[in-house]
KOLVOVEX-763721 format. One line per field, with one value per atom (N, C-alpha, C, O): x, y, z; residue in one letter; residue number from 1; atom name. Coordinates in nm, 3 decimals. Example, Ala and Ser with C-alpha at 12.3 -4.5 7.8 and 13.67 -1.06 7.14 Angstrom:
BEGIN
xx = 1.319  1.230  1.320  1.424  1.285  1.367  1.290  1.341
yy = -0.569  -0.450  -0.330  -0.332  -0.225  -0.106  0.003  0.114
zz = 0.780  0.780  0.780  0.846  0.708  0.714  0.787  0.804
type = A  A  A  A  S  S  S  S
seq = 1  1  1  1  2  2  2  2
atom = N  CA  C  O  N  CA  C  O
This chain:
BEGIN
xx = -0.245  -0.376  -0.435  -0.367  -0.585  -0.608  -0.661  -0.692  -0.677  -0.697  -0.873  -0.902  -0.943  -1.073  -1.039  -1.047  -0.955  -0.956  -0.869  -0.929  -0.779  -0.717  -0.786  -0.806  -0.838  -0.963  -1.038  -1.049  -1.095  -1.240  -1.155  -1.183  -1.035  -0.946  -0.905  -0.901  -0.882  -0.851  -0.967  -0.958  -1.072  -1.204  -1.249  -1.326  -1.208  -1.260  -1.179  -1.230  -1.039  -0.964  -1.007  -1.012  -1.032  -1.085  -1.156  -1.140  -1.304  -1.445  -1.402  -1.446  -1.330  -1.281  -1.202  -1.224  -1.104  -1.051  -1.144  -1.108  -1.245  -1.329  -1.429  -1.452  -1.477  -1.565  -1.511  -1.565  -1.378  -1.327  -1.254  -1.226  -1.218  -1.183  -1.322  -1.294  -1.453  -1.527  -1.605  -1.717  -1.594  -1.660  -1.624  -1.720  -1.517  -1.413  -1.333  -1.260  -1.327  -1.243  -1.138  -1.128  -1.083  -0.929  -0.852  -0.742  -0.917  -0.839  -0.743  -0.773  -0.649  -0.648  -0.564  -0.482  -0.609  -0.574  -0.432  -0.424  -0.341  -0.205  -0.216  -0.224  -0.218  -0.176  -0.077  -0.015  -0.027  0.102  0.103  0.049  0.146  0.153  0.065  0.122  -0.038  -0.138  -0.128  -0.192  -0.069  -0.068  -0.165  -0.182  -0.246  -0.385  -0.326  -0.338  -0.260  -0.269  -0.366  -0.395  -0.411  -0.486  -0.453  -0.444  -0.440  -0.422  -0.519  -0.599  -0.513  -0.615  -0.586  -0.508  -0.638  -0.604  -0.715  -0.810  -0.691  -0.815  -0.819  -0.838  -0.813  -0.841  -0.968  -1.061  -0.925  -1.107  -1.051  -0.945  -1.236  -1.246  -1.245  -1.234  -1.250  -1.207  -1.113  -1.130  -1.015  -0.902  -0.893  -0.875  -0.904  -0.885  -0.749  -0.664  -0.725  -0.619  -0.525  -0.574  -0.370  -0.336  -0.357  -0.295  -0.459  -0.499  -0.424  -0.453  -0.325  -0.370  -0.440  -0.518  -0.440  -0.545  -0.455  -0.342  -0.572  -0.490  -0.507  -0.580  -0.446  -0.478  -0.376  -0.256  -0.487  -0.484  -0.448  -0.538  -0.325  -0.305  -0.259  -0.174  -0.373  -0.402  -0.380  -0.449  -0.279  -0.237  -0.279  -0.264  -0.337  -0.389  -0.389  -0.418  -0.345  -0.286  -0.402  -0.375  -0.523  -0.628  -0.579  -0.654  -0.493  -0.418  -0.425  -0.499  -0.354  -0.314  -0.170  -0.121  -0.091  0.068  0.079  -0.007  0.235  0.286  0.285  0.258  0.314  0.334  0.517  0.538  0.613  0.716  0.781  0.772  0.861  0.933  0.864  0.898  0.743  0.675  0.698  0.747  0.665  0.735  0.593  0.505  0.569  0.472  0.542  0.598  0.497  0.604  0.455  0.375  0.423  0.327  0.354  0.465  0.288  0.336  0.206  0.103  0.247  0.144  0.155  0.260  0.087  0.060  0.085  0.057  0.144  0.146  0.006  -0.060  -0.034  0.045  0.050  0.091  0.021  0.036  0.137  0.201  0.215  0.325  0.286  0.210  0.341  0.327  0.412  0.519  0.352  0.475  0.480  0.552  0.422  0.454  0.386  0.266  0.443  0.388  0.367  0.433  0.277  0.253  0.259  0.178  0.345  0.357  0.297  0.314  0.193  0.186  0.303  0.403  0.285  0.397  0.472  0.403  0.598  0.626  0.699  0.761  0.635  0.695  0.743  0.738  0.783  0.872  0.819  0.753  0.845  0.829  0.888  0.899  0.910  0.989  0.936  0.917  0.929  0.910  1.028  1.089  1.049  1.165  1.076  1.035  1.048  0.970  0.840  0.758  0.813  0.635  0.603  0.482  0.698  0.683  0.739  0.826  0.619  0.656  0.696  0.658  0.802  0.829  0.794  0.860  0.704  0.664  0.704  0.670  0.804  0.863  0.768  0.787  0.694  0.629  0.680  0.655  0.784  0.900  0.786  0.757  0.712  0.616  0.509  0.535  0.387  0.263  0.187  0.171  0.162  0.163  0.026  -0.039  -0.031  -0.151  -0.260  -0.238  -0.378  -0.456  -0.462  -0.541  -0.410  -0.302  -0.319  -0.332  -0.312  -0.303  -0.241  -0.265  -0.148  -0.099  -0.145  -0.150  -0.175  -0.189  -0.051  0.053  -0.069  0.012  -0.099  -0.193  -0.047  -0.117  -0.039  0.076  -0.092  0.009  -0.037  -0.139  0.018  -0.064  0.026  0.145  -0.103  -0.072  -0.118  -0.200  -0.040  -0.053  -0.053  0.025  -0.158  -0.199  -0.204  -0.283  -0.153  -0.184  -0.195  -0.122  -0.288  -0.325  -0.210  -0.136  -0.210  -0.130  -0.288  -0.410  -0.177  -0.261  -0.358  -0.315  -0.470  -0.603  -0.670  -0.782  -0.587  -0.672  -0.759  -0.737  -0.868  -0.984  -1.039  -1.118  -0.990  -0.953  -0.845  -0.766  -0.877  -0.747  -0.760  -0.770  -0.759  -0.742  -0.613  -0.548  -0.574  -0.487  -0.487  -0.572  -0.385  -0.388  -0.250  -0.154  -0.341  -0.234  -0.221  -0.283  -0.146  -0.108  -0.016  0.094  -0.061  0.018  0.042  -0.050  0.148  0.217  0.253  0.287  0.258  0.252  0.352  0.321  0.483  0.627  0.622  0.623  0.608  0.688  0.745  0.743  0.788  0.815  0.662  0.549  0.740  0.609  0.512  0.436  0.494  0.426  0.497  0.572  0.495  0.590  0.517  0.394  0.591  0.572  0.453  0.469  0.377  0.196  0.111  0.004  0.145  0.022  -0.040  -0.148  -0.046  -0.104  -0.089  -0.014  -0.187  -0.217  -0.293  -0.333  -0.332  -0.417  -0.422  -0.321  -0.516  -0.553  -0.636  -0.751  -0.596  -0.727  -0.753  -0.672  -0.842  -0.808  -0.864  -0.962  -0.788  -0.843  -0.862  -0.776  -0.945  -0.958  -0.933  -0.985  -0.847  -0.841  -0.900  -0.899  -0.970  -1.054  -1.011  -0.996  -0.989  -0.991  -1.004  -0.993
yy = 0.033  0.007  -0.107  -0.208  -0.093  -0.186  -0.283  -0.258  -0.417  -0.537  -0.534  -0.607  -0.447  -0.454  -0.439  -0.530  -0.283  -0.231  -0.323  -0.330  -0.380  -0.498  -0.561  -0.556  -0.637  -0.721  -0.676  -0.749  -0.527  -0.498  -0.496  -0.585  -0.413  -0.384  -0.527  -0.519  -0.620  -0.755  -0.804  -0.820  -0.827  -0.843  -0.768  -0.805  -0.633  -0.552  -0.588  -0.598  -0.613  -0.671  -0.826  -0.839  -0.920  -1.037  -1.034  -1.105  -0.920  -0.940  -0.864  -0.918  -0.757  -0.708  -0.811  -0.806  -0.912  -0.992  -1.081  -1.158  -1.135  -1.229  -1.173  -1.230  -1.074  -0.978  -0.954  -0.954  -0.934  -0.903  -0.994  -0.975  -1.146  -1.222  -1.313  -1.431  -1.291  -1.394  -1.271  -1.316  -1.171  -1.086  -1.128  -1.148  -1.155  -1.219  -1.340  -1.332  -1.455  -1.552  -1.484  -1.564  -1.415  -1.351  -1.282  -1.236  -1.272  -1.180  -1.286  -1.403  -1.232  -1.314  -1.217  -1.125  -1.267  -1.190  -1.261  -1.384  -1.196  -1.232  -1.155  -1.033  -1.175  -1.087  -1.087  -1.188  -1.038  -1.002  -0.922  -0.813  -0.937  -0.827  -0.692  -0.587  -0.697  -0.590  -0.530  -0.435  -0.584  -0.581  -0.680  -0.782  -0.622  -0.723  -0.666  -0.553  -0.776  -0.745  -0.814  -0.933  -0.729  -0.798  -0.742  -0.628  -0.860  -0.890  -0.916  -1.009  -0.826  -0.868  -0.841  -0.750  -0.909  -0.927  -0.926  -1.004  -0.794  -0.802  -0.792  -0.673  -0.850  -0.867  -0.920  -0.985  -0.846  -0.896  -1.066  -1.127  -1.100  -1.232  -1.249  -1.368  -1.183  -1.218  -1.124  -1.002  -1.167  -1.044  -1.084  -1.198  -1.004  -1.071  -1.102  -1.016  -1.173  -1.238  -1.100  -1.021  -1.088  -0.955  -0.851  -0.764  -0.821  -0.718  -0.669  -0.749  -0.540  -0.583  -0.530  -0.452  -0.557  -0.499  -0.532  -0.580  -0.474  -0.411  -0.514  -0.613  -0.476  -0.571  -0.504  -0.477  -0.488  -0.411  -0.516  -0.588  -0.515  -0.587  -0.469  -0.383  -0.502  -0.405  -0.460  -0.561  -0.429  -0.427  -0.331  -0.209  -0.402  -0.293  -0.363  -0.479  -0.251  -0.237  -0.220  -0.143  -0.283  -0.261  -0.295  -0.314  -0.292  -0.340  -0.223  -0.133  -0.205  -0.097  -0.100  -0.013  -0.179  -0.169  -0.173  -0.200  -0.131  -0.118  -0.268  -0.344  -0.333  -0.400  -0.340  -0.259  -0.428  -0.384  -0.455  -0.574  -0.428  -0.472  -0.592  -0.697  -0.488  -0.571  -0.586  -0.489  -0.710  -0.735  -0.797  -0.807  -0.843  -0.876  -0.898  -0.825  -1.081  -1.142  -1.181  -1.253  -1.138  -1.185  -1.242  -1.209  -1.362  -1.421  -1.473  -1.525  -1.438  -1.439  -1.622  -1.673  -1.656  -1.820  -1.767  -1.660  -1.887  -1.860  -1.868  -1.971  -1.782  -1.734  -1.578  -1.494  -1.540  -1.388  -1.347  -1.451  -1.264  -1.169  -1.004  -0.913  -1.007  -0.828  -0.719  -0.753  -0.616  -0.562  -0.419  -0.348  -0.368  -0.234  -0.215  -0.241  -0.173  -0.145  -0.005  0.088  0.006  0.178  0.132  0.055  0.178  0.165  0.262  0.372  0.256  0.399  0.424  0.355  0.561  0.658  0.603  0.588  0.574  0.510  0.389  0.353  0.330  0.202  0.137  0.201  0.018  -0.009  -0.103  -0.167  -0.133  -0.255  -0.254  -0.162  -0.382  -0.421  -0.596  -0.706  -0.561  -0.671  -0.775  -0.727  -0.874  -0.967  -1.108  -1.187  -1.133  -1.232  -1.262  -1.230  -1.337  -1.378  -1.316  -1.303  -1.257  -1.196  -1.055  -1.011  -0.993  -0.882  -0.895  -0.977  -0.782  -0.818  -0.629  -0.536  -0.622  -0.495  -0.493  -0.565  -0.358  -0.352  -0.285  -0.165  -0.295  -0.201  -0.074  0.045  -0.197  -0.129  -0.118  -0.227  0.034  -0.029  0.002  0.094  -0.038  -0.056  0.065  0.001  0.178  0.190  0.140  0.078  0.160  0.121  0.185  0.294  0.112  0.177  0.230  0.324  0.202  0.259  0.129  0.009  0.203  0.057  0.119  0.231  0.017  0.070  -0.030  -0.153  0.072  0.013  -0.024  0.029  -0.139  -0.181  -0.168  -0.236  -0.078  -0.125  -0.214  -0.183  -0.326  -0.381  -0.391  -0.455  -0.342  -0.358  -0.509  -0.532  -0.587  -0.759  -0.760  -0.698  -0.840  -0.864  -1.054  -1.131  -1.068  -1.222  -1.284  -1.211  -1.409  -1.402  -1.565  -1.639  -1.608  -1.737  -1.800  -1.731  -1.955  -2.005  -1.999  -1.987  -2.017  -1.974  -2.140  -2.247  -2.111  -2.276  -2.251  -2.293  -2.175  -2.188  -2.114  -1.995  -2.167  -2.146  -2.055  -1.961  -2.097  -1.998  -2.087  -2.174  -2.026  -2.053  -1.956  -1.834  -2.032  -1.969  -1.955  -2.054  -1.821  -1.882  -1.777  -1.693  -1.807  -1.747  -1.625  -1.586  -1.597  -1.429  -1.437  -1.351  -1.534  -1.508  -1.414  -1.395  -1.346  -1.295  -1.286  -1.235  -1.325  -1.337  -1.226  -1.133  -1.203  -1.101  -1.194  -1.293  -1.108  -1.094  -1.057  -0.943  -1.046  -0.844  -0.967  -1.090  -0.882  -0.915  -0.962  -0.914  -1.103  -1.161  -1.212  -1.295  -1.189  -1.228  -1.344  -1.283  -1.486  -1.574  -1.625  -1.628  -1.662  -1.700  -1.837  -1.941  -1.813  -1.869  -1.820  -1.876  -1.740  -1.662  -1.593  -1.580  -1.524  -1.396  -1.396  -1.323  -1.505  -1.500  -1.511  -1.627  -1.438  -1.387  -1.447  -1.425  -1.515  -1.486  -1.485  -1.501  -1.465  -1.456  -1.475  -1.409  -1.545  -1.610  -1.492  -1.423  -1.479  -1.486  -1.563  -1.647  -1.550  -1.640  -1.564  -1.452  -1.601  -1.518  -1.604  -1.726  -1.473  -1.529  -1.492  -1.370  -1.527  -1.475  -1.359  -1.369
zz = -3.428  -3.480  -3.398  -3.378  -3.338  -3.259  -3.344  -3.461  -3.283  -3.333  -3.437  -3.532  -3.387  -3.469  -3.541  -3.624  -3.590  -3.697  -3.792  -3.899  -3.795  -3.846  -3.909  -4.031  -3.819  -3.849  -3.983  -4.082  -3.972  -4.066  -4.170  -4.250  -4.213  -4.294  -4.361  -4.484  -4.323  -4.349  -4.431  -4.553  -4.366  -4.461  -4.538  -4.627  -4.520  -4.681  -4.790  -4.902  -4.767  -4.844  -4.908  -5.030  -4.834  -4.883  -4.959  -5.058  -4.943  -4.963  -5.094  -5.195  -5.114  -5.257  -5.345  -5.466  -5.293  -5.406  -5.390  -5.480  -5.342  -5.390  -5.498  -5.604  -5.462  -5.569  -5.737  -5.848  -5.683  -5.792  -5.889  -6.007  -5.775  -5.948  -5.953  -5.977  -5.937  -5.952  -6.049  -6.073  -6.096  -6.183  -6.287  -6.361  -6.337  -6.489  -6.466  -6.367  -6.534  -6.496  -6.587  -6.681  -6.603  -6.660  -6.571  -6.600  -6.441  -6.318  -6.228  -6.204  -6.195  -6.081  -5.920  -5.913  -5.855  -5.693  -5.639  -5.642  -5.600  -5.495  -5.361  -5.375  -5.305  -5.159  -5.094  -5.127  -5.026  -4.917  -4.807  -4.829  -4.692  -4.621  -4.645  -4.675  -4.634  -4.656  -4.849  -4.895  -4.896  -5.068  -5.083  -5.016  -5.209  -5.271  -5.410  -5.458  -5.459  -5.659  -5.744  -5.738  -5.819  -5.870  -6.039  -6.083  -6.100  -6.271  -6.354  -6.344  -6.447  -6.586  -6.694  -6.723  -6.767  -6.952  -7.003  -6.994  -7.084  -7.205  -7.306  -7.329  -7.402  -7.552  -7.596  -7.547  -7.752  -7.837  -7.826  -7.814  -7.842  -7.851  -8.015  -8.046  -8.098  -8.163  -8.269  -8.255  -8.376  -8.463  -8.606  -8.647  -8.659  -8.786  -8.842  -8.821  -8.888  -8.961  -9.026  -9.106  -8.969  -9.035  -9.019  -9.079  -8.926  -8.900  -8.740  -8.651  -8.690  -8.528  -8.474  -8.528  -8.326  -8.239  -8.149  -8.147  -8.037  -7.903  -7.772  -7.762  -7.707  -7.542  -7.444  -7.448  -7.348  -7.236  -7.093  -7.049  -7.035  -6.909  -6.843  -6.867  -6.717  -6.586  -6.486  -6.470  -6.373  -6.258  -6.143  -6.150  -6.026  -5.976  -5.822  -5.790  -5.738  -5.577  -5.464  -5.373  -5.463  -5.404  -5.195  -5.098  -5.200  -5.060  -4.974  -5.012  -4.852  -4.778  -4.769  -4.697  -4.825  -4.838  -4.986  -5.069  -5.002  -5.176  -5.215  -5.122  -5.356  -5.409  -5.498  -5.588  -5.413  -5.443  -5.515  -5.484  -5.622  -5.713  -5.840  -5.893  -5.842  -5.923  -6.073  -6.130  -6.153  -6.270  -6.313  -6.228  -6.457  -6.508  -6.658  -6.740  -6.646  -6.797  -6.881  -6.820  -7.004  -7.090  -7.165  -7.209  -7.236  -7.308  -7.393  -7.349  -7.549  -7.663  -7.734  -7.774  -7.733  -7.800  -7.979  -8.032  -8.033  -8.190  -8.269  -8.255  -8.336  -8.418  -8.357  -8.437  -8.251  -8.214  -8.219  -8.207  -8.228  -8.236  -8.111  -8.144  -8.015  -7.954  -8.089  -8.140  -8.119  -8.181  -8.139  -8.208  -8.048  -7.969  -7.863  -7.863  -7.764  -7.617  -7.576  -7.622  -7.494  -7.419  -7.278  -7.228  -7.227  -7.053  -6.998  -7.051  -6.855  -6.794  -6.762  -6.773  -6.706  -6.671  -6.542  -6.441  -6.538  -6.455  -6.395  -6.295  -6.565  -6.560  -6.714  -6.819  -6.703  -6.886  -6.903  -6.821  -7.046  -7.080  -7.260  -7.341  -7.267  -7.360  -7.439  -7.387  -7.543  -7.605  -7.680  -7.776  -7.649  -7.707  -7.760  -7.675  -7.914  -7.968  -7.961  -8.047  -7.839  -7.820  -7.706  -7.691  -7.585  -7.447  -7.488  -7.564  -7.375  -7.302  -7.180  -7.097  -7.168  -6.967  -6.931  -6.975  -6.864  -6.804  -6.633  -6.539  -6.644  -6.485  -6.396  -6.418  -6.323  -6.258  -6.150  -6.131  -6.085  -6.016  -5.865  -5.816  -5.784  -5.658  -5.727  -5.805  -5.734  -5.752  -5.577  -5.473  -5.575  -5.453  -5.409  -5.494  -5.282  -5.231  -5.330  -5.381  -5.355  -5.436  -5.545  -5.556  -5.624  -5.765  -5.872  -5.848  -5.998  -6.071  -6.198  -6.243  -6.253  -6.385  -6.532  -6.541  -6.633  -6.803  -6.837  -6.797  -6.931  -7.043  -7.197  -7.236  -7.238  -7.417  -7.500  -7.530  -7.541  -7.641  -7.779  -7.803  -7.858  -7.988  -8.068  -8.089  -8.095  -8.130  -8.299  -8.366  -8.318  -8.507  -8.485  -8.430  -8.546  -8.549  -8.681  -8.742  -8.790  -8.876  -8.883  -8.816  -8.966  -9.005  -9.106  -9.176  -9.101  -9.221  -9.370  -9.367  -9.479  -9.566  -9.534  -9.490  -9.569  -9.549  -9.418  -9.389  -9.336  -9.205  -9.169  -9.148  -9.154  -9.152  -9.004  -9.015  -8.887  -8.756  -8.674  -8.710  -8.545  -8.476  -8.334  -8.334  -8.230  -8.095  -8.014  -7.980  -7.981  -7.903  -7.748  -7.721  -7.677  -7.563  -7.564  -7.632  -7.407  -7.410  -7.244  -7.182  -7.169  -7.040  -6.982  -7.032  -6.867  -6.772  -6.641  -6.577  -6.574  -6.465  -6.393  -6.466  -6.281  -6.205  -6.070  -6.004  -6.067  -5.966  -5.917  -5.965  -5.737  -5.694  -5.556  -5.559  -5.455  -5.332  -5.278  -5.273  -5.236  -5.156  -5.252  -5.203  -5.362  -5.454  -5.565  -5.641  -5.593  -5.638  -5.753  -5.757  -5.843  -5.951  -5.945  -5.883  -5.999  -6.035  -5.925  -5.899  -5.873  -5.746  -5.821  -5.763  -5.937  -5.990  -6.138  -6.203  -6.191  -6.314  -6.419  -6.432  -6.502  -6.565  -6.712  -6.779  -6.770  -6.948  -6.998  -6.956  -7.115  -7.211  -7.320  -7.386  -7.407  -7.546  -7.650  -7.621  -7.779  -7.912  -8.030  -8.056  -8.096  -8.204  -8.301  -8.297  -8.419  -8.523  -8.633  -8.644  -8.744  -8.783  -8.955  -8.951  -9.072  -9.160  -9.243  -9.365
type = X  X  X  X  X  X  X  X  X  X  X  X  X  X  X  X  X  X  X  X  X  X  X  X  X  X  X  X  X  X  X  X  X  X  X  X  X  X  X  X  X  X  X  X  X  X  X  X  X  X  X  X  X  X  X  X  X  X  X  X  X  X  X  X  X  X  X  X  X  X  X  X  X  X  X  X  X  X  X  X  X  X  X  X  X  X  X  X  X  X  X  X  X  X  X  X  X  X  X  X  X  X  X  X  X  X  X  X  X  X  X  X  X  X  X  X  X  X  X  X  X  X  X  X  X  X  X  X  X  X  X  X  X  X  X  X  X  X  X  X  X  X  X  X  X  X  X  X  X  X  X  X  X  X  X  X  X  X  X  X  X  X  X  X  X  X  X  X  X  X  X  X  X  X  X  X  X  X  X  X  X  X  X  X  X  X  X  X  X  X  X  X  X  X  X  X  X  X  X  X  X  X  X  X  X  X  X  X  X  X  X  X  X  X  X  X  X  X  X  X  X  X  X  X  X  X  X  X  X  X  X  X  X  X  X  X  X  X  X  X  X  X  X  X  X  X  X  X  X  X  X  X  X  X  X  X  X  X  X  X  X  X  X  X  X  X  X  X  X  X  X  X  X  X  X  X  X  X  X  X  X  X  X  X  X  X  X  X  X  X  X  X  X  X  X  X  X  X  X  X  X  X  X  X  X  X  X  X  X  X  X  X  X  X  X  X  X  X  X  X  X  X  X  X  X  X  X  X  X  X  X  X  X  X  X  X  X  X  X  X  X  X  X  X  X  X  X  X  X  X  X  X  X  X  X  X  X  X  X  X  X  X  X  X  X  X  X  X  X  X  X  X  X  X  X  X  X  X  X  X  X  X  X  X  X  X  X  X  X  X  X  X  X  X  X  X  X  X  X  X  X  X  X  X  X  X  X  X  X  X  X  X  X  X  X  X  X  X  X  X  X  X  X  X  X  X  X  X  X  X  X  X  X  X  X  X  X  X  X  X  X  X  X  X  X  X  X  X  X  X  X  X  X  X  X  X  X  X  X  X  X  X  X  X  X  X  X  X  X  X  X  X  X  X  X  X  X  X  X  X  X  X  X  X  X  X  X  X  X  X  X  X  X  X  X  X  X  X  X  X  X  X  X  X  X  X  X  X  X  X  X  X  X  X  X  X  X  X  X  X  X  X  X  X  X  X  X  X  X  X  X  X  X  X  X  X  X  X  X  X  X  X  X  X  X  X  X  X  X  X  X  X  X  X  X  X  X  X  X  X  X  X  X  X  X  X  X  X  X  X  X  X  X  X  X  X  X  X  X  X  X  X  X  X  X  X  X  X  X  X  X  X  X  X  X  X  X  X  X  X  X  X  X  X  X  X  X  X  X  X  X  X  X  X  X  X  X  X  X  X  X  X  X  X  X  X  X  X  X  X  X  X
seq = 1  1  1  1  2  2  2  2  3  3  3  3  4  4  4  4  5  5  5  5  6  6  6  6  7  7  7  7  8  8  8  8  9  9  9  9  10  10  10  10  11  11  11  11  12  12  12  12  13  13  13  13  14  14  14  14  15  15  15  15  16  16  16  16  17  17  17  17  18  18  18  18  19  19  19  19  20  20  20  20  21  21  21  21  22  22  22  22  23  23  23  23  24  24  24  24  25  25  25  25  26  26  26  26  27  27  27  27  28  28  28  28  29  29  29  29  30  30  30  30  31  31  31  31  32  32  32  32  33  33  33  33  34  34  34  34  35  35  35  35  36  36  36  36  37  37  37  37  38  38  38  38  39  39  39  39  40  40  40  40  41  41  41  41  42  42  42  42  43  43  43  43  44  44  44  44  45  45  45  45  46  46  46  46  47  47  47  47  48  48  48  48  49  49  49  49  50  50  50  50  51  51  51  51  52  52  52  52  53  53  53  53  54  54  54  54  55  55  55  55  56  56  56  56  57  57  57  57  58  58  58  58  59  59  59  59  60  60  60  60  61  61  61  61  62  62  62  62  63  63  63  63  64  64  64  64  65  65  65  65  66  66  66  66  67  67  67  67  68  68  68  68  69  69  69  69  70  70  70  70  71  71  71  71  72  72  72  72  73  73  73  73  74  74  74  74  75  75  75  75  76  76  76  76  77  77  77  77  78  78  78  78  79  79  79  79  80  80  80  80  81  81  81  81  82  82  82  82  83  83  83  83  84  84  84  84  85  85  85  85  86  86  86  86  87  87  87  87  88  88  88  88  89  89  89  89  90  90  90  90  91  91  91  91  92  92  92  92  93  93  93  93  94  94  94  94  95  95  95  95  96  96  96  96  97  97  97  97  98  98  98  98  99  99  99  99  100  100  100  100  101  101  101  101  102  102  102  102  103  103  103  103  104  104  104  104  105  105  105  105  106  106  106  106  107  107  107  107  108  108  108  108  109  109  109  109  110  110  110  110  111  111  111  111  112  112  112  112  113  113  113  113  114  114  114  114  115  115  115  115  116  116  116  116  117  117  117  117  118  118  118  118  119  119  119  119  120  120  120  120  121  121  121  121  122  122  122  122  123  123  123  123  124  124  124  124  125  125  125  125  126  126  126  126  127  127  127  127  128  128  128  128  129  129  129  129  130  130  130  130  131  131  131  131  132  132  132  132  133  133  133  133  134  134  134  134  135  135  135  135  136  136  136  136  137  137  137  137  138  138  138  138  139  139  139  139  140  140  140  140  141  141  141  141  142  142  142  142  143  143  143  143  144  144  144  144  145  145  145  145  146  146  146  146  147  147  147  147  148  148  148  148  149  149  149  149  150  150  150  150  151  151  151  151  152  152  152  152  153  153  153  153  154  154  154  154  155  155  155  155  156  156  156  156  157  157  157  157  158  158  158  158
atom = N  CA  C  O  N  CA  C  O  N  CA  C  O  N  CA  C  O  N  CA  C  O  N  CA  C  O  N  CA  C  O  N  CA  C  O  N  CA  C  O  N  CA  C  O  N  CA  C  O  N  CA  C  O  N  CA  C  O  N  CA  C  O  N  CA  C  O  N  CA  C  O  N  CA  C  O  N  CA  C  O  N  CA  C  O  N  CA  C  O  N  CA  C  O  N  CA  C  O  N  CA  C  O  N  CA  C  O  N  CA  C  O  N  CA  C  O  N  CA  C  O  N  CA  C  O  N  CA  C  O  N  CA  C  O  N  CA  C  O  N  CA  C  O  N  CA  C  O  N  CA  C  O  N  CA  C  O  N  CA  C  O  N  CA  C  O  N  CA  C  O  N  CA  C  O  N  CA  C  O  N  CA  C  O  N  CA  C  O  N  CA  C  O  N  CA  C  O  N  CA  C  O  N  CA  C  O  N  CA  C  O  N  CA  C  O  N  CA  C  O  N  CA  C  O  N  CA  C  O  N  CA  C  O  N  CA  C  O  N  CA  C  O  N  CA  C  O  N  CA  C  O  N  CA  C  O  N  CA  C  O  N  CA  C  O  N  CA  C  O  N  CA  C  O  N  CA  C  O  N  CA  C  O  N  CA  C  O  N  CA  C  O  N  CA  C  O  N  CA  C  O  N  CA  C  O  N  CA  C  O  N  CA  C  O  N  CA  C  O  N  CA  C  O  N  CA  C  O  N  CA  C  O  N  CA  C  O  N  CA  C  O  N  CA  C  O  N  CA  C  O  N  CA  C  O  N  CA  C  O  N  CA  C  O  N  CA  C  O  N  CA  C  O  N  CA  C  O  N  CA  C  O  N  CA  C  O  N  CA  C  O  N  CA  C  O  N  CA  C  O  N  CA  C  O  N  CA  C  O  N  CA  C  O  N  CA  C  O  N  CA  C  O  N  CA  C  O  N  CA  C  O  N  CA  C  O  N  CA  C  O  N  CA  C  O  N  CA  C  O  N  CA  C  O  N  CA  C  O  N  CA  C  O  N  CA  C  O  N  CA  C  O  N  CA  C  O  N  CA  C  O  N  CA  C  O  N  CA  C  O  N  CA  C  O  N  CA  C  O  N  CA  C  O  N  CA  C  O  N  CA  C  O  N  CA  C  O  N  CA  C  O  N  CA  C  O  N  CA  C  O  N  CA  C  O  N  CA  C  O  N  CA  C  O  N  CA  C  O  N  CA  C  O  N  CA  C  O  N  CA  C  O  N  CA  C  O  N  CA  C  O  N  CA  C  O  N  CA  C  O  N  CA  C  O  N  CA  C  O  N  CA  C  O  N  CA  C  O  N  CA  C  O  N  CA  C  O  N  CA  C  O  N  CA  C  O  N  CA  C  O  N  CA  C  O  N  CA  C  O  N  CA  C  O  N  CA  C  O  N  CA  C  O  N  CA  C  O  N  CA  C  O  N  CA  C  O  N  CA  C  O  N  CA  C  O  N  CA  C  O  N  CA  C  O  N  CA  C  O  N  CA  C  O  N  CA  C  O  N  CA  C  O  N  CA  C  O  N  CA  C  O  N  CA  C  O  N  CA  C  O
């Protein structure tokens, strides 16, 4: 591949992770060796007390190389609880207490995979609301722990 084409390929890549985590401050971009990951978390801003609801963390391979051996650790602030997950096809995930750990295993070029997590939030009895957070971290080769991370708050509300 000659050096232009490098080049343009290099800046479409840039000009896409700049585009793309300055659209949401909940994204965040890693790169590697022609891998561009990019992470997001979405949940309601706000849940009611007892009630759950859902949140969606999306991983996605906007690069021209794989994202290999990718892992993604979430982790719910109290009073949240995860209490069931939907992996795309492909990949796992497992809940143990306040974290999920979702394996991605390769992320290929251009590709992106769902996590559904369905979250149960509940107030102490008096409390009136309460915010908390829902971070996620994003692992693979070449990609190191705080390069690629994502959150996002709820407030639960009575």
């Amino acid at each position: 591949m000659n050096r232009d084409v490098r080049l343009r390929l290099a800046a479409v890549g840039l000009f896409l992770a700049i585009g793309t985590s300055a659209c949401n401050d909940e994204n965040d971009v890693a790169g590697t060796r022609g891998a561009l990951a990019v992470l997001t978390v979405d949940a309601p801003s706000f849940a009611q007390s007892g009630v759950e609801f859902g949140v969606e963390i999306d991983a996605a391979n906007v690069g021209i190389s794989n994202v290999r051996d990718g892992r993604v650790e979430i982790t719910f602030e109290s009073p949240l609880t995860p209490r069931m997950v939907e992996p795309s096809a492909g990949t796992t995930a497992s809940v143990t207490g306040d974290r999920v750990t979702w394996n991605l295993q390769t992320l290929d070029s251009n590709t992106r995979s769902r996590l559904q997590i369905r979250v149960l939030g509940t107030l102490s009895a008096g409390e009136a609301s309460r915010s908390a957070r829902i971070r996620a971290e994003l692992t693979a080769q070449g990609i190191s722990a705080g390069e690629a991370v994502a959150t996002d708050f709820v407030t639960l509300t009575p």
